[in-house]
C-alpha positions as a Markdown table, in Angstrom:
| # | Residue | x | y | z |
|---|---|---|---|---|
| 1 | Unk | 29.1 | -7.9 | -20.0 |
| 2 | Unk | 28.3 | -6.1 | -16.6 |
| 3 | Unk | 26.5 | -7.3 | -14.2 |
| 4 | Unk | 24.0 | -4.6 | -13.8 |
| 5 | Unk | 23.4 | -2.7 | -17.0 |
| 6 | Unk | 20.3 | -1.1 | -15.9 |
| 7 | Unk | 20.4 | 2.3 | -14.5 |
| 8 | Unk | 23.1 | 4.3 | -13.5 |
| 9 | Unk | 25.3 | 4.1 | -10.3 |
| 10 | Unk | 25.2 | 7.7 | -9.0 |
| 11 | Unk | 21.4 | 7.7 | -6.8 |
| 12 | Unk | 21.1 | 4.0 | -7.1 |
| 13 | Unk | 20.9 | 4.1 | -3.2 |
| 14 | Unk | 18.2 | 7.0 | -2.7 |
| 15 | Unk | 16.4 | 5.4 | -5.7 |
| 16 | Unk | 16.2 | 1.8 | -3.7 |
| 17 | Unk | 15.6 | 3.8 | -0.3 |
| 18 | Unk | 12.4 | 6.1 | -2.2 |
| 19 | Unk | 11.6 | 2.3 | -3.6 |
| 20 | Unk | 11.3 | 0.5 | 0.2 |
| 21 | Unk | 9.5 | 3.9 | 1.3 |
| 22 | Unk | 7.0 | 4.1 | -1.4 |
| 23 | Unk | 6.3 | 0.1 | -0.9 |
| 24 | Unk | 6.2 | 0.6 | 3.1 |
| 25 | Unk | 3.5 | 3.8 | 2.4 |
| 26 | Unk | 1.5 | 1.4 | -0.2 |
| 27 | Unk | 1.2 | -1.7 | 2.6 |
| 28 | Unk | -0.1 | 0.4 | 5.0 |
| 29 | Unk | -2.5 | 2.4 | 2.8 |
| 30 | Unk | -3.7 | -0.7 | 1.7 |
| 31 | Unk | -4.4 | -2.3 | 5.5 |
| 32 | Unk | -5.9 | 1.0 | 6.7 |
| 33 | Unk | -8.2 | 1.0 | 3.3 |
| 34 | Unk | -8.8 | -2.6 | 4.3 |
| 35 | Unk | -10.1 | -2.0 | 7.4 |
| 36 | Unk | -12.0 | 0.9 | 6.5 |
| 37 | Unk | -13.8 | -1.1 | 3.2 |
| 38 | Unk | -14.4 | -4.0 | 6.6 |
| 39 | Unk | -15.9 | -1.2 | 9.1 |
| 40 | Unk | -17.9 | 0.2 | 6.5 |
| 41 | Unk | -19.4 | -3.2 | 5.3 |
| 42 | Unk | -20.4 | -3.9 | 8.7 |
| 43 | Unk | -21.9 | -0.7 | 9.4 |
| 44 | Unk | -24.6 | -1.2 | 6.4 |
| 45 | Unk | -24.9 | -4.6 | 7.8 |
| 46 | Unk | -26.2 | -3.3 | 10.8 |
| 47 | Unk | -27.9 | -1.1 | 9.2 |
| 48 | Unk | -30.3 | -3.0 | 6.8 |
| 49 | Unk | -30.7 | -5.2 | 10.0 |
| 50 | Unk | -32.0 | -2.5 | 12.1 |
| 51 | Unk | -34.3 | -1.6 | 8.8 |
| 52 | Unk | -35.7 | -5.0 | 9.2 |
């Protein structure tokens, strides 16, 4: 019974490398869409303020 029985061994490495990449690319995406979703909240809060 191996140890690893999933996948195969040839590209393991690039597979795991594209894997921390892709996860890396998501985190940040996420923050910047974060910030952006924050900046724009405050914006219309300002906004209906000044409508007041």
């Amino acid at each position: 019974m191996p140890a690893q029985h999933f996948g195969s061994d040839s590209g393991e490495a690039v597979g795991e490398r594209r894997n921390v990449v892709l996860s890396v690319v998501a985190t940040w995406a996420g923050a910047v869409l974060g910030l952006l979703v924050l900046v724009l909240m405050a914006l219309a809060g300002v906004l209906v303020d000044s409508q007041r």
